[in-house]
VOFISE-6633 format. One record per residue: residue in three letters; x, y, z of N, C-alpha, C in turn. Coordinates in Angstrom, 2 decimals, padded with zeros to 5 digits. Atoms other than C-alpha are relative to their C-alpha. Example, Ala and Ser with C-alpha at 12.3 -4.5 7.8 and 13.67 -1.06 7.14 Angstrom:
ala; 000.89; -001.19; 000.00; 012.30; -004.50; 007.80; 000.90; 001.20; 000.00
ser; -000.82; -001.19; -000.06; 013.67; -001.06; 007.14; -000.77; 001.09; 000.73
***
This chain:
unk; -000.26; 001.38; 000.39; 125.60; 050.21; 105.24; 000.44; -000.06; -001.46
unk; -000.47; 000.33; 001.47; 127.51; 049.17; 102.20; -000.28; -001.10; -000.28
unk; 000.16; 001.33; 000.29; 126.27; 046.14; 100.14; 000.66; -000.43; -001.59
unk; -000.34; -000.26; 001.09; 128.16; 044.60; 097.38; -001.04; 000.00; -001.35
unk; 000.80; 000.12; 001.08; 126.65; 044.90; 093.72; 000.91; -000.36; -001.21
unk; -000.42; 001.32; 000.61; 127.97; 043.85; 090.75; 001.65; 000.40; -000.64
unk; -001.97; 000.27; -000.49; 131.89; 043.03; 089.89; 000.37; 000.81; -001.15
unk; -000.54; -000.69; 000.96; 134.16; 045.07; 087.37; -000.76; -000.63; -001.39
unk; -000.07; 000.77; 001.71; 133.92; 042.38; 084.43; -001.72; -000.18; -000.28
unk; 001.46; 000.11; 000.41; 130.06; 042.64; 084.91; -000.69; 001.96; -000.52
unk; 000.30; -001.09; -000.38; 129.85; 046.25; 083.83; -000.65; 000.47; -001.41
unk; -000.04; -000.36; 001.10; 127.92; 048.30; 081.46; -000.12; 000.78; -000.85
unk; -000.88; -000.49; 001.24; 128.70; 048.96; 078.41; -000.92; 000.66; -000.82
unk; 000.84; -000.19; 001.37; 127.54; 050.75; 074.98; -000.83; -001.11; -000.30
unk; 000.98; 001.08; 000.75; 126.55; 047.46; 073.57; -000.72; -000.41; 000.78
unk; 001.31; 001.10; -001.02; 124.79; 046.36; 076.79; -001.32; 000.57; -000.25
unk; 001.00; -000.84; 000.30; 122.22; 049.24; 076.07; -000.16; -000.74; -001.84
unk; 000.73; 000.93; 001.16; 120.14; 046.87; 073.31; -000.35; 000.82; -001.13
unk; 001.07; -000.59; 000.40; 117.98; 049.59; 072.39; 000.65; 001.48; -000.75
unk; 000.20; -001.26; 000.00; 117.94; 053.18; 071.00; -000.99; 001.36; 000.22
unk; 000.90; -000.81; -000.02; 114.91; 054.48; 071.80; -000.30; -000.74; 001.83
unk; -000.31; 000.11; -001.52; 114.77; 054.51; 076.06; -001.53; -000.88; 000.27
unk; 001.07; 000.65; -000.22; 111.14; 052.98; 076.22; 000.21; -001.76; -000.24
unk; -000.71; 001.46; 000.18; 112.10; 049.89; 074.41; 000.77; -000.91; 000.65
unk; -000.84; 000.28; -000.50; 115.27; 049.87; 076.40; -000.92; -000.55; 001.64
unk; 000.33; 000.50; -001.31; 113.18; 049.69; 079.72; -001.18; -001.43; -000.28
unk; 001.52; 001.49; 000.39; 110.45; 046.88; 078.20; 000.91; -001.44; -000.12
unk; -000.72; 001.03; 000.12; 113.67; 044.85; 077.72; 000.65; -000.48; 001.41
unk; 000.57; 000.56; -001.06; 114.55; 045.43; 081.48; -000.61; -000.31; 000.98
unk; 001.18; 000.27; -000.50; 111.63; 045.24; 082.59; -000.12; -001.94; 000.33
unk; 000.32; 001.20; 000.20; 111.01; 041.84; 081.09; 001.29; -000.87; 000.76
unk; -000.62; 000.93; -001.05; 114.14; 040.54; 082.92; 000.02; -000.24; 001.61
unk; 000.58; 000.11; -001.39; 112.80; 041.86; 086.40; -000.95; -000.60; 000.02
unk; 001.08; 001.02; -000.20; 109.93; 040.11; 085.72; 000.12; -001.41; 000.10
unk; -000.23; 001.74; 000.17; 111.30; 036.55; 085.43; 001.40; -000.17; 001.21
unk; -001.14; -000.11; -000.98; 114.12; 037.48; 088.15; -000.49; -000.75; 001.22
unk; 000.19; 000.98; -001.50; 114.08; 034.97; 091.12; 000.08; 001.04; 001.03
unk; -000.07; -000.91; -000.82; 113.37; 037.01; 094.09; -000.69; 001.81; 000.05
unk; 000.58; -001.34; 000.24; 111.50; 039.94; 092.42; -001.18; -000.33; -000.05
unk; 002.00; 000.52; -000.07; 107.91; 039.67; 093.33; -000.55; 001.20; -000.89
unk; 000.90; -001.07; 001.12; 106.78; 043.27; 091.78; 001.12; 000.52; -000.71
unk; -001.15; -000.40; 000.55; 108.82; 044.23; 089.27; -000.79; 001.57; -000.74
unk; 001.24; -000.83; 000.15; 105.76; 046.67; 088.50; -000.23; 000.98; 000.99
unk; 000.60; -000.79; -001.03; 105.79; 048.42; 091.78; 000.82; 000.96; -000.26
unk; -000.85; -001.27; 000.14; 107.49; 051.97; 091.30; -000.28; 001.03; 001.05
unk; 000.19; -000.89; -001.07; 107.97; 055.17; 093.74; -000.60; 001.07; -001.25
unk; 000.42; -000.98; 000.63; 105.79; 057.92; 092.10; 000.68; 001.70; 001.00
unk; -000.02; -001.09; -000.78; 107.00; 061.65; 093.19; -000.43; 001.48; -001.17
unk; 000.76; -001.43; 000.50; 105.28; 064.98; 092.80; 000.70; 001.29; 000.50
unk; -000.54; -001.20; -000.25; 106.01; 068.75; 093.11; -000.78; 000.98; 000.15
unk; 000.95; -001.18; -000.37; 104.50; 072.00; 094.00; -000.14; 000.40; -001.52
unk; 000.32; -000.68; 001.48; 103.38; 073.88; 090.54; 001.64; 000.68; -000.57
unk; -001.09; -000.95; 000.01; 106.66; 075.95; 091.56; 000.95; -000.36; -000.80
unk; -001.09; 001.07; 000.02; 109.24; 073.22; 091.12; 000.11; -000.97; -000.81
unk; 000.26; 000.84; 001.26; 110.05; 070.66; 088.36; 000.25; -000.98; 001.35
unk; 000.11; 000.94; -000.82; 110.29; 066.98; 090.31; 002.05; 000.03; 000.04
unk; -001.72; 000.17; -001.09; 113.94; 066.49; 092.40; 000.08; -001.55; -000.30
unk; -000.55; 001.21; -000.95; 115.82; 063.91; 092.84; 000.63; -000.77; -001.58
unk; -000.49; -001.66; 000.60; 102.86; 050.20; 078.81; -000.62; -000.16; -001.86
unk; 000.30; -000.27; 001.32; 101.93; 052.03; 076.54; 001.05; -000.34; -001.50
unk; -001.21; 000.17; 001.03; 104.46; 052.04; 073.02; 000.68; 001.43; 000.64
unk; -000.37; -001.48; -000.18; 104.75; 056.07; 073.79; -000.02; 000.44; 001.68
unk; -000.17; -000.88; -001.29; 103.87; 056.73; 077.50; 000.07; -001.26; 001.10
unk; 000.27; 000.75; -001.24; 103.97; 055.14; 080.92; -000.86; 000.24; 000.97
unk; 001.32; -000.04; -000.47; 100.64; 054.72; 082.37; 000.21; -000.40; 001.71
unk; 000.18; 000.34; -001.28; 099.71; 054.54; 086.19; -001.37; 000.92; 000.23
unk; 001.87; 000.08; -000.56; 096.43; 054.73; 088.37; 000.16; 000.74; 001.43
unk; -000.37; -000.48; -001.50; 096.05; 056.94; 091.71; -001.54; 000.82; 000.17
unk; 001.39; -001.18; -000.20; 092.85; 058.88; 093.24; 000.78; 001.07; 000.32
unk; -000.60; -001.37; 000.35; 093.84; 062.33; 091.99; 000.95; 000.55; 000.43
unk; -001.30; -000.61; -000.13; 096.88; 064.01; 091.72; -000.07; 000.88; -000.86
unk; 000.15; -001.14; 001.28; 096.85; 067.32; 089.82; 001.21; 000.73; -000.80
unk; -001.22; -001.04; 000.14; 100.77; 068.13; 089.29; 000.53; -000.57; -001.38
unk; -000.20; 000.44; 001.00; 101.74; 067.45; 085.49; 001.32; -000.21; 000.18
unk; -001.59; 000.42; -000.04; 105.74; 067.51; 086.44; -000.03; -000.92; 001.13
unk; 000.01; 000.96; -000.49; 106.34; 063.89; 087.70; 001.07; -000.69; -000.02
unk; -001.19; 000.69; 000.30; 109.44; 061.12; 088.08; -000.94; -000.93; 000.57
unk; 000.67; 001.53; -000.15; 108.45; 057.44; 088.35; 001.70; -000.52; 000.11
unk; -001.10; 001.48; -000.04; 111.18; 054.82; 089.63; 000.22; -001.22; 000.34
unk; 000.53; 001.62; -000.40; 111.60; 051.62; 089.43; 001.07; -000.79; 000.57
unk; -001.37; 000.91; -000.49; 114.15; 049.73; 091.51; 000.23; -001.41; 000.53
unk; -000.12; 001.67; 000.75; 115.32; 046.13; 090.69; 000.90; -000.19; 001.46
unk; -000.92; 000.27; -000.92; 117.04; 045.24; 093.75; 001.00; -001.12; 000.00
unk; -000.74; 001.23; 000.42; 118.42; 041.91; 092.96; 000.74; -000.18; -001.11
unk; -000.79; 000.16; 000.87; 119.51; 042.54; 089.63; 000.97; 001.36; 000.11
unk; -000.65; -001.11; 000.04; 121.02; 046.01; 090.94; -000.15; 001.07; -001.04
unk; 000.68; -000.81; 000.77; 119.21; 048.15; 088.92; -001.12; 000.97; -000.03
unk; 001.17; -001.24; -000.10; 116.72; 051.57; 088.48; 000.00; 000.33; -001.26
unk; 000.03; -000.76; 001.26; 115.36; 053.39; 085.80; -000.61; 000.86; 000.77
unk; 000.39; -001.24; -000.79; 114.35; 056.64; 086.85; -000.78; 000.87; -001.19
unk; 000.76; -000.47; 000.92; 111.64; 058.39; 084.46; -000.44; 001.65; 000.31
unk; 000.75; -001.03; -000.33; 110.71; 062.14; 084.24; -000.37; 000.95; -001.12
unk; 001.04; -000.64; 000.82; 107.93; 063.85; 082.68; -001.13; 000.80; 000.12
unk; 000.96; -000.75; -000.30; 104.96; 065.40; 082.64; -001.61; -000.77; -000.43
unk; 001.01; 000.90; 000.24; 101.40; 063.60; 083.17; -001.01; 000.68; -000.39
unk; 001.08; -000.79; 000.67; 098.17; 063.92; 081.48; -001.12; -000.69; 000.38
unk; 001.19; 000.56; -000.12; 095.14; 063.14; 082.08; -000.99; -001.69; -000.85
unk; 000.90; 001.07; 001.07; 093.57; 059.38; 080.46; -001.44; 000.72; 000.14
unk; 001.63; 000.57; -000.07; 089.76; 059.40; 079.20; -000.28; -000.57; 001.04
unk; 001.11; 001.11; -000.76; 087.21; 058.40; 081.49; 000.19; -001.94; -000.66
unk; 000.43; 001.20; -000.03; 086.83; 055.62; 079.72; 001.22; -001.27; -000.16
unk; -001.06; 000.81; -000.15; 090.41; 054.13; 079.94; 000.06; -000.61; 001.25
unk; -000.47; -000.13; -001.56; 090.60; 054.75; 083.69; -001.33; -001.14; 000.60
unk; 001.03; 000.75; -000.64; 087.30; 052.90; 083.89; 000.25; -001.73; -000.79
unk; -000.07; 001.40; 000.05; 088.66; 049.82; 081.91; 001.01; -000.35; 000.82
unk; -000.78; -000.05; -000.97; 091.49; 049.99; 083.95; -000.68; -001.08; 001.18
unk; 001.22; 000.10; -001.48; 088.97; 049.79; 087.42; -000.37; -001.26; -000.35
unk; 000.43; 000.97; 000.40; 087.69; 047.05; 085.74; 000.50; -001.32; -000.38
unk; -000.60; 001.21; 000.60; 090.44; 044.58; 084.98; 000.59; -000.04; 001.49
unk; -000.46; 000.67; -001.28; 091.32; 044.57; 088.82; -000.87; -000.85; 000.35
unk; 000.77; 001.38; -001.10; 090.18; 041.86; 091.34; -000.86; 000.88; 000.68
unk; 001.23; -000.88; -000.64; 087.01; 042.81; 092.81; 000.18; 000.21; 001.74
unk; -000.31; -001.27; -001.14; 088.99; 043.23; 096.20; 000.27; 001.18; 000.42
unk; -000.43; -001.18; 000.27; 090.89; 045.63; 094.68; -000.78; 000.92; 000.05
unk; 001.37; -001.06; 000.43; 087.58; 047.43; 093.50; -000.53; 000.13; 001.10
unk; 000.88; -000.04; -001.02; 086.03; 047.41; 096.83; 000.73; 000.84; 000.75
unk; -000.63; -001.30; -000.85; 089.11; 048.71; 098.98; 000.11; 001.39; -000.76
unk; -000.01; -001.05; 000.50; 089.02; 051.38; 096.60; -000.99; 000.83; 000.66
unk; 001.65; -000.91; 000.08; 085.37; 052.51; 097.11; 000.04; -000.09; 001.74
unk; 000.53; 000.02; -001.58; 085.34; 051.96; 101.04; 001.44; 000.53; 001.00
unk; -000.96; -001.02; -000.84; 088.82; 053.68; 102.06; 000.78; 001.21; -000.86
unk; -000.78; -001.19; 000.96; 089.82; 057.27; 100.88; 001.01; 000.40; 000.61
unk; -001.75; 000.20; 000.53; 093.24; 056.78; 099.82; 000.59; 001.21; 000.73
unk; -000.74; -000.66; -000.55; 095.53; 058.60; 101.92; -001.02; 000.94; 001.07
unk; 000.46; -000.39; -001.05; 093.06; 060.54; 104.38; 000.02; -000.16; 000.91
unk; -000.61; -000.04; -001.44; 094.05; 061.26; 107.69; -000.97; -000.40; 000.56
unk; 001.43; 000.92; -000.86; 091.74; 058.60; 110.05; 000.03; -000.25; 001.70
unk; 000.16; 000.45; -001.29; 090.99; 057.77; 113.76; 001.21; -001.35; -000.46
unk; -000.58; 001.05; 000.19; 093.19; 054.39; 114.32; -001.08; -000.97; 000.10
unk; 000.63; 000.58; 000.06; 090.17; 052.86; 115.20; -001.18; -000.51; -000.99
unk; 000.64; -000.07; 001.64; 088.55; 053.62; 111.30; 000.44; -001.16; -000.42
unk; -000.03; 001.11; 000.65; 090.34; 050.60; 110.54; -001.02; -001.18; -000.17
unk; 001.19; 001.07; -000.69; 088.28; 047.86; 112.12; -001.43; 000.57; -001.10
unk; 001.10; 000.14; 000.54; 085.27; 049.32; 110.55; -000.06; 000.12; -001.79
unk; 000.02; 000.53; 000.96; 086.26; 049.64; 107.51; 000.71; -001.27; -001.06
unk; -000.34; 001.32; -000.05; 087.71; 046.31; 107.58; -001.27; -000.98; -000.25
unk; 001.38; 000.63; -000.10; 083.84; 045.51; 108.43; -000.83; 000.60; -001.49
unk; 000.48; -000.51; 001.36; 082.65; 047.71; 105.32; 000.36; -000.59; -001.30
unk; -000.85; 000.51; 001.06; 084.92; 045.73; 103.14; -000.78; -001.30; -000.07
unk; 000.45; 001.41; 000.27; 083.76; 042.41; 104.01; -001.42; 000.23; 000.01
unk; 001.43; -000.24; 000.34; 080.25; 043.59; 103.98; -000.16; -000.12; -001.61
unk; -000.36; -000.31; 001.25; 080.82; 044.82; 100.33; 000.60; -001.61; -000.67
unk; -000.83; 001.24; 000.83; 082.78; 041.40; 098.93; -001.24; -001.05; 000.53
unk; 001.07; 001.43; -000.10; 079.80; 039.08; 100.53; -001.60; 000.44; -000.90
unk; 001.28; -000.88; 000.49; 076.96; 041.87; 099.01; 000.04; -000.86; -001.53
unk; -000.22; 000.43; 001.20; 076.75; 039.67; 095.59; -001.00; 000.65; -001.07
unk; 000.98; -000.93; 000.77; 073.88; 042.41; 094.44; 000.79; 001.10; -000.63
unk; -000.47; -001.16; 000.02; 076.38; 045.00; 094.31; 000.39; 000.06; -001.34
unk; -000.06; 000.06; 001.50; 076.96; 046.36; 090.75; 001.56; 000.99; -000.01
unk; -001.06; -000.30; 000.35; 080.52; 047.03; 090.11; 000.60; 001.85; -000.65
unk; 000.55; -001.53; 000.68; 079.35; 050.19; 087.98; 000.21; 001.04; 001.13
unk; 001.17; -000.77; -001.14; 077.87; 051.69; 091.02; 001.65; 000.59; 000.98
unk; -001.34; -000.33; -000.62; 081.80; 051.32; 092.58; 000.85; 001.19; 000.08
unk; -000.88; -001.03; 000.98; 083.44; 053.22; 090.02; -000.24; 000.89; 000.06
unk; 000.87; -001.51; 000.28; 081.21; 055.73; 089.67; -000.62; 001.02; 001.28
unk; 000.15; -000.56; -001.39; 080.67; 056.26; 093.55; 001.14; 000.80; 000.65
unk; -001.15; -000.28; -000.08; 084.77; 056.54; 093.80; 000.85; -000.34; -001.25
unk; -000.41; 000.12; 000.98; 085.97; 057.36; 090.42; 001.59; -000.25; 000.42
unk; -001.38; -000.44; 000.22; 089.63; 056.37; 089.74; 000.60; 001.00; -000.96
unk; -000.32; -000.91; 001.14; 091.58; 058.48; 087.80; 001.42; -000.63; -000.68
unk; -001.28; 000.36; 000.68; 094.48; 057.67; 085.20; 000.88; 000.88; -000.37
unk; -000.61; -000.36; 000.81; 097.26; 059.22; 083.80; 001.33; -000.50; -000.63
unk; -000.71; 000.34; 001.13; 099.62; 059.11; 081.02; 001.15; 000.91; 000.46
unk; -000.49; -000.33; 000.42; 102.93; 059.59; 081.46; 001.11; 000.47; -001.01
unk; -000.92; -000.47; 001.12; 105.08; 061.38; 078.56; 001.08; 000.23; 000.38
unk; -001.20; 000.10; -000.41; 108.73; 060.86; 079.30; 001.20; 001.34; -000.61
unk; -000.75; -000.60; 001.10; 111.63; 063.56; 078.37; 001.27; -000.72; 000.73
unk; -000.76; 000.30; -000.59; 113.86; 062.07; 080.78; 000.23; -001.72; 000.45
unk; -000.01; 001.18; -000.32; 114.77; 058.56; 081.41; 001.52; -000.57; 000.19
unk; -001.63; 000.45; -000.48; 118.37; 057.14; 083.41; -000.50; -000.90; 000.42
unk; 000.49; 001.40; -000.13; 118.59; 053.68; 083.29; 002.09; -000.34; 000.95
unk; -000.78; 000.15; -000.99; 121.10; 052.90; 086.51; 000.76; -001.65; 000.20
unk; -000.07; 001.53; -000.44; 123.39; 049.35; 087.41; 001.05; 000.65; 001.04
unk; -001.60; 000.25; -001.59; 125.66; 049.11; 090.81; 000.85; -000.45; -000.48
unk; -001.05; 000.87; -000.16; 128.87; 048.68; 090.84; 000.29; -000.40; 001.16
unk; -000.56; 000.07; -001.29; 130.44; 047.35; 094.03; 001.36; 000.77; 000.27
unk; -000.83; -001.59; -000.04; 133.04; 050.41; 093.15; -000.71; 000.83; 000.45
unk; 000.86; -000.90; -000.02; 130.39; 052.61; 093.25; 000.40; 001.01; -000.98
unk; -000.20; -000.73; 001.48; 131.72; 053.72; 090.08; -001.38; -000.50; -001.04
unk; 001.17; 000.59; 000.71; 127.93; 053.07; 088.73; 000.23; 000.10; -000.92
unk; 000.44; -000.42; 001.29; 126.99; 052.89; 085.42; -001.22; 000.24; 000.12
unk; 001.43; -000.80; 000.39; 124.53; 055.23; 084.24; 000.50; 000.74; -001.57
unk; 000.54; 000.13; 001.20; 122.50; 055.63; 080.86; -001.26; 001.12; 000.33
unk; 001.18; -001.18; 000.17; 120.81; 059.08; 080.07; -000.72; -000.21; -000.88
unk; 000.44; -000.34; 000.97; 118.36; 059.09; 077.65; -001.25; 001.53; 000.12
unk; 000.06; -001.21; 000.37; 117.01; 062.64; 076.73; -000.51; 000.92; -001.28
unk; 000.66; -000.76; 000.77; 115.01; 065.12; 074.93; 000.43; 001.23; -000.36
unk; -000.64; -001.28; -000.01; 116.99; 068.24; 073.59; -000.95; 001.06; 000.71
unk; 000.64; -000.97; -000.58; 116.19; 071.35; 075.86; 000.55; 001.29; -000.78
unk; -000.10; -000.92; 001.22; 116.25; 074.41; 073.39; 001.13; 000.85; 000.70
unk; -001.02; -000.97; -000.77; 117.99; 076.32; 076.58; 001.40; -000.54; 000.39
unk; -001.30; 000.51; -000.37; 120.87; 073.84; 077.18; 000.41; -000.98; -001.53
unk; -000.64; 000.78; 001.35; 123.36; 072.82; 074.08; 000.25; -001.72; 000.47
unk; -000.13; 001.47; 000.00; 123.75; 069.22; 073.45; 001.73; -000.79; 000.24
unk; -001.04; 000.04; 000.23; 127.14; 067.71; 074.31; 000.31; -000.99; -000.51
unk; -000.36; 000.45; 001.00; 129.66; 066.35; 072.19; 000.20; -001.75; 000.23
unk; -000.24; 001.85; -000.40; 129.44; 062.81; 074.32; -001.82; -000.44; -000.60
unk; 001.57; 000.84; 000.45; 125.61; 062.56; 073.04; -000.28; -000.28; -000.88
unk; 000.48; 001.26; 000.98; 124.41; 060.22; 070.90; -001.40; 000.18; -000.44
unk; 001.51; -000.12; 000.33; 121.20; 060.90; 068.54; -000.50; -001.24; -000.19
unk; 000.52; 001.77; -000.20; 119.16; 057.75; 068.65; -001.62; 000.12; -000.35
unk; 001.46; 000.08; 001.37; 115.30; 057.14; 067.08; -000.95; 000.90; 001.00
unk; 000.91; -000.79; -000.35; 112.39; 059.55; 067.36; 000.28; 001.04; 000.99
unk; -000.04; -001.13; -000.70; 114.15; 062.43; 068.65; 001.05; 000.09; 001.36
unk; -000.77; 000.07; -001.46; 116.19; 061.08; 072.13; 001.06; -000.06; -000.32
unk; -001.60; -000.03; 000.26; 119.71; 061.29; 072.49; 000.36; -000.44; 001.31
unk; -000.12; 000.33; -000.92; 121.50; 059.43; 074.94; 001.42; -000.18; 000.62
unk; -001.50; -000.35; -000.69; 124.80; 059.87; 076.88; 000.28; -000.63; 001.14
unk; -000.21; 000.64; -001.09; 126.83; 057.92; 079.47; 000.30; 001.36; 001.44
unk; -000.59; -001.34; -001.37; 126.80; 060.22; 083.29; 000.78; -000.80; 000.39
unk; -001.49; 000.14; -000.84; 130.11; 060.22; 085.26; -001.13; -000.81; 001.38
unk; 000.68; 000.91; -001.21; 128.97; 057.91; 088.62; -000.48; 001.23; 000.89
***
C-alpha cells in the first residue's frame, strides 16, 4: 500500500532542523506530536534489542529514559513514529542501568492501576489462555484491597529503569516522492572518517543529510 505524505514545497530543509544538538532537536518534535490532533501517544516508542553478538539492526537533558521488567542488552534503538505529521526519529545507543531509587520514583508517579498490573502479571511470560480471567480477578482484588502498601508492590515486583545514552539519532519526514528527508545526527567513530557533507554541531555531534 502506498499512502501519500507530504508535498515537494513541504520539504526539509537545513533551516527546518532548529537545533544543533539532536536531543534538543527531538524535544522540539516531540513537543509538536504532542499537541498534534490525532496523536494520542506521542510517548509510545518501539524499543529493540540484540544478542550480545550484534549491535541493534534496522527526558532527561543528556539521555532518554524508559521503564521495562529487565532487559540486560546495553546495545539498543528506540523509535518513535509520528504518523500524522509523517515523521520518526530513530535513536541508537547503549543503555545503563538507573539507581534503585529513580526506578522506584518512577513506580511511584504511575496510577495505582498501573502499579498493580505490574505486580500481578509477569510481563511477557508465556501463560495458559485461561491465566487471564484470574488474573483479571487478582487485579481487582488488589485495587479494592485499600490496606495494601504500595511499598510492598515495588518491592515484591521491582521495576527496573534505564538510561539511554544516544550516539546515533535520524530524525525522518515522508515525502509522497519517497524521496524522504533524512537528518543524521552522530558521534565520530574513531574507525570510520568523517565526511566532507558533515556538519560539527554542539557537544561533540555532527550531523549530515542521508540520500532517501
Amino acid at each position: 500500500m502506498r499512502i501519500p505524505y507530504r508535498k515537494e514545497s513541504d520539504r526539509l530543509h537545513e533551516s527546518s532542523i532548529t537545533s544543533t544538538h539532536p536531543l534538543k532537536q527531538f524535544q522540539a518534535w516531540f513537543e509538536e506530536a504532542v499537541t498534534c490532533p490525532g496523536l494520542f501517544e506521542a510517548n509510545a516508542m518501539v524499543l529493540s534489542t540484540v544478542s550480545k553478538y550484534l549491535p541493534p539492526k534496522g527526558a532527561r537533558h543528556c539521555n532518554c529514559l524508559f521503564f521495562f521488567i529487565y532487559a540486560n542488552n546495553p546495545n539498543v534503538s528506540l523509535l518513535f513514529y509520528w504518523e500524522p505529521l509523517n515523521r520518526q526519529v530513530r535513536i541508537e545507543g547503549k543503555a545503563s542501568l538507573l539507581p534503585d531509587v529513580e526506578a522506584e520514583e518512577y513506580f511511584h508517579s504511575r496510577s495505582k492501576k498501573s502499579q498493580i498490573s505490574a505486580y500481578v502479571s509477569e510481563q511477557s511470560k508465556p501463560i495458559e489462555s485461561d491465566r487471564v480471567r484470574s488474573l483479571s480477578t487478582s487485579f481487582s482484588s488488589f485495587m479494592h484491597n485499600t490496606s495494601l502498601s504500595i511499598d510492598f508492590v515495588f518491592t515484591a515486583n521491582p521495576e527496573v529503569g534505564y538510561a539511554v545514552v544516544p550516539d546515533r539519532m535520524e530524525f525522518w519526514q515522508g515525502q509522497t516522492t519517497r524521496l524522504h528527508d533524512r537528518f543524521l545526527f552522530f558521534r565520530p567513530d574513531e574507525d570510520k572518517p568523517i565526511s566532507e557533507f558533515s556538519k560539527p554541531c554542539e557537544e561533540g555531534w555532527y550531523r549530515e543529510r542521508l540520500a532517501p
